[in-house]
N, C-alpha and C positions, 0 to 999 in steps of 0.2 A: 504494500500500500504506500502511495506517497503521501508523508505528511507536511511538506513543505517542499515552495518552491517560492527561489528568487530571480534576477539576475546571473549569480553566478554558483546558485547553491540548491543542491536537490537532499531532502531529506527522507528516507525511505524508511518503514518497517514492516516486519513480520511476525507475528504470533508463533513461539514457540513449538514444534511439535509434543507429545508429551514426556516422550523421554528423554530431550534435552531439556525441556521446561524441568521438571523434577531434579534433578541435579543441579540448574541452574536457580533452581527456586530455594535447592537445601543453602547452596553456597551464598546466596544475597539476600533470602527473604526469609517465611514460614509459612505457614499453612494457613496463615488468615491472610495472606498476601497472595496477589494478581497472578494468573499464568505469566511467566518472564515475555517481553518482545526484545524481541534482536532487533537495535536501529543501527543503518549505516548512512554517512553523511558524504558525500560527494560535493568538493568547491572545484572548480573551475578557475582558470584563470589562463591568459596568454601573455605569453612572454615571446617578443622576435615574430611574430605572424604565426608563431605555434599555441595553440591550445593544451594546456597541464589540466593534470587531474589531481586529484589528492583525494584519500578516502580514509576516514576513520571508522570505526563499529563499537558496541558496545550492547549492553543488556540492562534490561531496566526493570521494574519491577515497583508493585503500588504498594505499601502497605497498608494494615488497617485505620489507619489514623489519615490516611492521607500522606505521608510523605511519599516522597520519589528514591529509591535505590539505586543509584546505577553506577556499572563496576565497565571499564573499557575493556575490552580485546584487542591487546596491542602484543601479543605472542607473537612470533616468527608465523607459526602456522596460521596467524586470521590473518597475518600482512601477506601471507602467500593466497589464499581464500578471499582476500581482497584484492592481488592483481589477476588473481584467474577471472573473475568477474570482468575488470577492465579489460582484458584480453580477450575476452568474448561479446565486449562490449564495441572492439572492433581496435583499441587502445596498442600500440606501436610499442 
C-alpha cells in the first residue's frame, strides 16, 4: 500500500504475514499490540542529469495505549532485500 507520496518521496507499507508478524510482534510489541507493518521509504533525488534512489525499511507496531514502536532494518540482509527491489524496479 502507498502511504505517502511527495515530490521526491514514496512511502510504502505492508501488513505482516503471520509468521513474521509473530516474531516480529515478540521482539517490539505484545499481545495487546497491532499485527507488525513493514514500511519502506524510497527519496529520490538527481545529481549530474542522473536520478538516485535511496531506501530505508523498518517495522512498526501500535501498542495498547497508542504509542508507535518502531525498530529499523538496517542488517546487510534488508540493505541486500532493498537493492533487489530497486533492481527489479529497473535500478542500474
Amino acid at each position: 500500500m502507498i502511504e505517502e507520496v511527495s515530490d521526491n518521496l514514496v512511502v510504502c507499507s505492508k501488513v505482516m504475514d503471520r509468521t513474521k508478524a509473530l516474531f516480529a510482534q515478540a521482539l517490539i510489541g505484545n499481545s495487546s499490540s497491532t499485527r507488525p507493518i513493514g514500511k519502506i521509504r524510497f527519496v529520490m533525488y538527481s545529481e549530474n542529469s542522473v536520478v538516485n534512489v535511496t531506501a530505508d525499511q523498518w517495522i512498526e507496531t501500535q501498542m495498547a495505549l497508542g504509542q508507535v514502536r518502531r525498530v529499523e532494518l538496517n542488517s546487510h540482509a534488508s540493505q541486500n532485500a532493498l537493492q533487489t527491489i530497486l533492481d527489479k524496479l529497473g535500478a542500474n
